[in-house]
PATORNU-712062 format. One record per residue (C-alpha): x, y, z; residue in three letters. Coordinates in steps of 0.1 Angstrom, whole numbers. Example, Ala and Ser with C-alpha at 12.3 -4.5 7.8 and 13.67 -1.06 7.14 Angstrom:
+-------+-------+-------+-----+
:    c1 :    c2 :    c3 :  aa :
+-------+-------+-------+-----+
:   123 :   -45 :    78 : ala :
:   137 :   -11 :    71 : ser :
+-------+-------+-------+-----+
END
This chain:
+-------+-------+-------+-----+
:    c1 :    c2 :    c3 :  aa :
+-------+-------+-------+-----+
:  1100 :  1834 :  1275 : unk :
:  1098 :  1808 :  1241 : unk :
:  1125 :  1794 :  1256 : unk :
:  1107 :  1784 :  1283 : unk :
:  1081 :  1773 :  1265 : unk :
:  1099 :  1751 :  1237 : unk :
:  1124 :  1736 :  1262 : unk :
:  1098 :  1713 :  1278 : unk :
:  1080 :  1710 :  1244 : unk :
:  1111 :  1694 :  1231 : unk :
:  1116 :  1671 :  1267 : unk :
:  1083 :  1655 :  1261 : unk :
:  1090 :  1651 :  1220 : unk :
:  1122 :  1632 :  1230 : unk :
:  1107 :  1613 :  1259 : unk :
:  1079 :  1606 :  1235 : unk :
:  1105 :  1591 :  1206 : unk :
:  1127 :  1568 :  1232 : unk :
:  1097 :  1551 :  1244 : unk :
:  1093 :  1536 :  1212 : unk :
:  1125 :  1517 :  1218 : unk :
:  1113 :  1494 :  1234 : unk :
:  1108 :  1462 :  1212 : unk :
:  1134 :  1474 :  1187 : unk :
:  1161 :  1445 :  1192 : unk :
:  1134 :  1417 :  1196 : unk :
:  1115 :  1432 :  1165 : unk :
:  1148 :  1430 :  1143 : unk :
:  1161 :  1397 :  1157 : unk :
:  1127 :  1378 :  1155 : unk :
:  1123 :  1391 :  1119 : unk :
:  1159 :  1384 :  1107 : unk :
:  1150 :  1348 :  1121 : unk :
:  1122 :  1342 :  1105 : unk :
:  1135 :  1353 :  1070 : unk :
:  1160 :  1329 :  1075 : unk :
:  1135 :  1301 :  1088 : unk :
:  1109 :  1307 :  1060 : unk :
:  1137 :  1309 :  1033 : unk :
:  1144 :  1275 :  1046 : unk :
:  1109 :  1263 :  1046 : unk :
:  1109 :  1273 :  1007 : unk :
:  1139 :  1255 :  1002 : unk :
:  1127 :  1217 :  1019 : unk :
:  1098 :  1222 :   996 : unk :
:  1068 :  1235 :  1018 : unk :
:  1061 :  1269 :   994 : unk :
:  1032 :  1255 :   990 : unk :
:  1015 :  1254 :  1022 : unk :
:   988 :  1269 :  1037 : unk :
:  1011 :  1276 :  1074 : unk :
:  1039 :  1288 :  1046 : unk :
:  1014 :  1312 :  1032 : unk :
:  1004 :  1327 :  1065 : unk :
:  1039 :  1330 :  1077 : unk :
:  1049 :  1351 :  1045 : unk :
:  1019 :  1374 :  1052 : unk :
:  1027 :  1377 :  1088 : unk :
:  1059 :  1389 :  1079 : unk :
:  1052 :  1410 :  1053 : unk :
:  1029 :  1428 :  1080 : unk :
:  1055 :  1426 :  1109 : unk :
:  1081 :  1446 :  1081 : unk :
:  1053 :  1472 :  1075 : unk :
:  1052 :  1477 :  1114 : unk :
:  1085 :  1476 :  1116 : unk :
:  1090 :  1508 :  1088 : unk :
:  1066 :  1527 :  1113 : unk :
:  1082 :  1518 :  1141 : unk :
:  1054 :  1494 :  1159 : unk :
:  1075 :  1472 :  1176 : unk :
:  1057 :  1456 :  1200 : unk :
:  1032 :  1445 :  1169 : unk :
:  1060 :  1436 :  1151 : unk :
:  1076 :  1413 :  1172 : unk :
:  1042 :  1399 :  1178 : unk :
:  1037 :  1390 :  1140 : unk :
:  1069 :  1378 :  1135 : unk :
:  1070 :  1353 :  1168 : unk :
:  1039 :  1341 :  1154 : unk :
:  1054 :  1339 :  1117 : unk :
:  1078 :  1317 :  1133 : unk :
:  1051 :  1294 :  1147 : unk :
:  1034 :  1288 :  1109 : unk :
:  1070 :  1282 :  1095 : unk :
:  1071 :  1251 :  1122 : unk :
:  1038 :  1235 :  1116 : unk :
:  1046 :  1243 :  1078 : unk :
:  1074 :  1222 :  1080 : unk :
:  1061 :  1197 :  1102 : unk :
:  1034 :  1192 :  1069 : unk :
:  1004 :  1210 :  1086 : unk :
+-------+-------+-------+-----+
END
C-alpha cells in the first residue's frame, strides 16, 4: 500500500524538477556571453560607466538565479546585461 502511495509522490517530484529545465542552456550561454562582453567592456576602458555598472549588477543577479535554478529570470537579467554592456560601449 506505501508503495502505492510514494510511487506517484515520486512521479510528480521528478515531473516537478525537469520543468525547471527549461531555460537552462539559454541561461548558461547568455551569461557565459555576457562575462565575456563585460570583461571586454572593462578592457576598452568603459569600467566606469553608469550602463557598465548596471550590467555588472544584472549579472551578479542573473548568477544568484542561476545557483537556484531560476532560469527563465536569469536569462532575462543577463539578455538585458548584454544590452547595458552595448550602450556602455557605445559611451552612454
Amino acid at each position: 500500500m506505501k508503495a502505492w502511495i510514494c510511487l506517484p509522490l515520486m512521479v510528480l517530484a521528478l515531473a516537478g524538477c525537469a520543468g525547471k529545465t527549461a531555460y537552462r542552456d539559454s541561461c548558461g550561454s547568455q551569461l557565459d556571453t555576457a562575462w565575456r562582453e563585460l570583461d571586454l567592456a572593462k578592457a576598452e576602458g568603459f569600467a566606469g560607466t553608469v550602463s557598465y555598472s548596471k550590467a555588472l549588477s544584472l549579472l551578479t543577479a542573473a548568477k544568484t538565479q542561476q545557483q537556484f535554478e531560476a532560469f527563465e529570470g536569469c536569462a532575462a537579467k543577463a539578455q538585458k546585461a548584454r544590452f547595458y554592456i552595448r550602450e556602455s560601449r557605445a559611451g552612454r
